[in-house]
C-alpha positions as a Markdown table, in Angstrom:
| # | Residue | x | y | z |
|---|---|---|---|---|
| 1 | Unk | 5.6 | -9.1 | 7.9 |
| 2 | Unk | 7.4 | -9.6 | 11.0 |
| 3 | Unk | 7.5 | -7.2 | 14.1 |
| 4 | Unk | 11.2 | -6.9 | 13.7 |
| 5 | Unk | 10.8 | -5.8 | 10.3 |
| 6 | Unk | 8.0 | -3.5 | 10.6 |
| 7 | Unk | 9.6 | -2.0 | 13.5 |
| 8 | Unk | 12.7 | -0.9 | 11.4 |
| 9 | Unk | 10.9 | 0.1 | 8.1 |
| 10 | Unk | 8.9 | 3.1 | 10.8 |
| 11 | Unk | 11.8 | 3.7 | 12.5 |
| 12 | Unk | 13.7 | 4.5 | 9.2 |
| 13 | Unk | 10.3 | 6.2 | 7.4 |
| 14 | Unk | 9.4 | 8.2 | 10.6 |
| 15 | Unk | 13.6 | 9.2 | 10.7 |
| 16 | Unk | 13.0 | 10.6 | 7.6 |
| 17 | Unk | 10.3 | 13.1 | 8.6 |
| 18 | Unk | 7.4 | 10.7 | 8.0 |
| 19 | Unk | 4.4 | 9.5 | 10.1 |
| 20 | Unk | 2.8 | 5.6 | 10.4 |
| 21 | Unk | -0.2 | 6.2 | 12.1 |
| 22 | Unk | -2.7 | 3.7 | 13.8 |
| 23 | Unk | -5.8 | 3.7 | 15.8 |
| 24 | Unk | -9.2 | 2.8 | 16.5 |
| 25 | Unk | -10.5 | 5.9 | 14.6 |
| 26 | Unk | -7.8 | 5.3 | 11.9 |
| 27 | Unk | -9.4 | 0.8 | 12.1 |
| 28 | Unk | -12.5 | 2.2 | 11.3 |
| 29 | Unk | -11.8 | 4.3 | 8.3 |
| 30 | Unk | -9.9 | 1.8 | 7.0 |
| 31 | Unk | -12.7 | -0.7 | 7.6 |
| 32 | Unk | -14.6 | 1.7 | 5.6 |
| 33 | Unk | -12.3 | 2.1 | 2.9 |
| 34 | Unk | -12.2 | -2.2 | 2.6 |
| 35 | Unk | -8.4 | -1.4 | 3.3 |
| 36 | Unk | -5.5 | -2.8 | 5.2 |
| 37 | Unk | -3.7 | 0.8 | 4.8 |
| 38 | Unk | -3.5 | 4.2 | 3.0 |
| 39 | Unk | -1.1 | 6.6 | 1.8 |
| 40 | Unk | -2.4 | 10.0 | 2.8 |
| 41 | Unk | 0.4 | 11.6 | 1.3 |
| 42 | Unk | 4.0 | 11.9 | 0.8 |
| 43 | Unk | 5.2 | 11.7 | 4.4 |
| 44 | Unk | 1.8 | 10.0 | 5.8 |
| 45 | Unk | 1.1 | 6.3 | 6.3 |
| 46 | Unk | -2.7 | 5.1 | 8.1 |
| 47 | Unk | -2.4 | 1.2 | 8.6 |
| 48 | Unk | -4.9 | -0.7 | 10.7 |
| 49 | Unk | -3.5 | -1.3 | 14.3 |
| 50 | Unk | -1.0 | -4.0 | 15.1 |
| 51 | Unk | 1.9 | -5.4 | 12.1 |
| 52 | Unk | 0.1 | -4.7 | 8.4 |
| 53 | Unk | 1.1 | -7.4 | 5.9 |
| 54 | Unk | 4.0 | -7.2 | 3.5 |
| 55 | Unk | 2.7 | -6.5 | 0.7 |
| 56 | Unk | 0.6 | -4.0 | 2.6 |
| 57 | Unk | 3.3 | -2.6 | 3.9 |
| 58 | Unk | 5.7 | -1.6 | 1.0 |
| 59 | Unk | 2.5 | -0.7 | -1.4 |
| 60 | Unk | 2.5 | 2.2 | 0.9 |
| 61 | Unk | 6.1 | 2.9 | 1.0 |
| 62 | Unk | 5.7 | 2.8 | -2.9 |
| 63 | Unk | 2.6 | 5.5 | -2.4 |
| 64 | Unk | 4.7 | 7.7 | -0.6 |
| 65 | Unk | 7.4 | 7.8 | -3.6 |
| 66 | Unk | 4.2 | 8.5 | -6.3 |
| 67 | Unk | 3.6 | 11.6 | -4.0 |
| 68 | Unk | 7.1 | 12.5 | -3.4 |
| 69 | Unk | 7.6 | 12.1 | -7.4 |
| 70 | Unk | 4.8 | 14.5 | -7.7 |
| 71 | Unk | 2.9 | 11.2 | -9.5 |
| 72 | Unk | -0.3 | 11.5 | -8.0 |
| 73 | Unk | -2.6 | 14.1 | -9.5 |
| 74 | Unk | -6.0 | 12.8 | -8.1 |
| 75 | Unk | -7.3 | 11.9 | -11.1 |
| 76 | Unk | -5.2 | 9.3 | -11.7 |
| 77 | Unk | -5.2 | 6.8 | -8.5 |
| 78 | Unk | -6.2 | 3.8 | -10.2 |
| 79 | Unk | -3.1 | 4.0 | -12.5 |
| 80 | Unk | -1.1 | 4.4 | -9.3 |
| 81 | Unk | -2.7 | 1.5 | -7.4 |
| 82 | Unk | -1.6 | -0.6 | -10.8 |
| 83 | Unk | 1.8 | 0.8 | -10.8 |
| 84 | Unk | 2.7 | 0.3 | -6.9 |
| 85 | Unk | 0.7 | -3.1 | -7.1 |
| 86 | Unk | 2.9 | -4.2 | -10.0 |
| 87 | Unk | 6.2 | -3.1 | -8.2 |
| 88 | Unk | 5.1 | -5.2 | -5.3 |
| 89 | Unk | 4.8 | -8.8 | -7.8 |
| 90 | Unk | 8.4 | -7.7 | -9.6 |
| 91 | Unk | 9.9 | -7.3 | -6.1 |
| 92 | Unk | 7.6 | -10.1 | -4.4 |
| 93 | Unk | 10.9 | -12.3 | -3.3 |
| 94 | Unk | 13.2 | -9.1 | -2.0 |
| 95 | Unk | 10.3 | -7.5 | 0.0 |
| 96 | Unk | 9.7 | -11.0 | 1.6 |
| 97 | Unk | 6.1 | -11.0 | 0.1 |
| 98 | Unk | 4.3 | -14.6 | 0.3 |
| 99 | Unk | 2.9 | -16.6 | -2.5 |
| 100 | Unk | -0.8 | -16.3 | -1.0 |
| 101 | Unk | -0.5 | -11.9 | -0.9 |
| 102 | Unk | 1.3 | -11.8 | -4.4 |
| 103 | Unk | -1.8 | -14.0 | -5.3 |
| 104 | Unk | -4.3 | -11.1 | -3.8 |
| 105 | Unk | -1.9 | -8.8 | -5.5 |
| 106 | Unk | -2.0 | -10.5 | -9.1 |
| 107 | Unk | -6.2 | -10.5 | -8.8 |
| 108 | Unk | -6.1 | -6.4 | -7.5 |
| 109 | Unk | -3.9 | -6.1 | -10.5 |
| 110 | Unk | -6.7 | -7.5 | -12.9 |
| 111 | Unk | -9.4 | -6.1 | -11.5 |
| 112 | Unk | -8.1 | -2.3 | -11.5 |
| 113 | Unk | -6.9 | -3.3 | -15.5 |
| 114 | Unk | -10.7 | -4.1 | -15.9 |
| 115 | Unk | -12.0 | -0.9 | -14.2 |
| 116 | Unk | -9.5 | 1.2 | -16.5 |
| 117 | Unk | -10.9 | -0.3 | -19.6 |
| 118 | Unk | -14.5 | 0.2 | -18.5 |
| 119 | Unk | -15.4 | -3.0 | -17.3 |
| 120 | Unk | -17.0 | -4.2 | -14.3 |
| 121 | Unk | -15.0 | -6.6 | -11.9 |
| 122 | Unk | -16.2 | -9.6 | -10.2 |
């Protein structure tokens, strides 16, 4: 994602009431976590300091829908992982998402269906 771009998507969230948050506390959790970025809820973004990736980027946005949606129950993140990561390959060409993330995004994809099923993942 560009710094243009990213610029203008927290300009419009944060507009809207919502928060994109970044630090060196907010690095470490996320370093943690294994994870780029988190939704913490409906009007609450973490990302790791400096521009987050695309697909990064809008899985988030598409987070903060599941919460506004009243989606996410808790018990049912993995299914919400699936359905924001699948949303991110349908849309891969409008949200400007390269070949190599929607790649990333194809093997989450997989590896979440595998979990769900009761399987272990690579």
């Amino acid at each position: 994602m560009n710094e243009t771009q990213f610029r203008r998507i927290k300009k419009a969230f944060e507009a809207n009431g919502g928060v994109i948050a970044s630090s060196s506390e907010i690095d470490r959790h996320l370093d943690k976590m294994k994870s780029e970025a988190a939704t913490f809820n409906e009007k609450t973004i973490l990302i790791k300091s400096g521009i987050p990736t695309a697909s990064a980027m809008f899985e988030e946005l598409i987070h903060t829908s599941q919460f506004r949606g009243g989606k996410v129950t808790g018990s049912n993140m993995i299914e919400m992982e699936i359905e924001a990561k699948r949303k991110l390959v349908r849309y891969q060409k409008l949200y400007g998402i390269p070949d190599h993330e929607n790649a990333v995004t194809l093997k989450h994809i997989r590896e979440l269906e595998q979990i769900l099923k009761g399987g272990a993942t690579e």
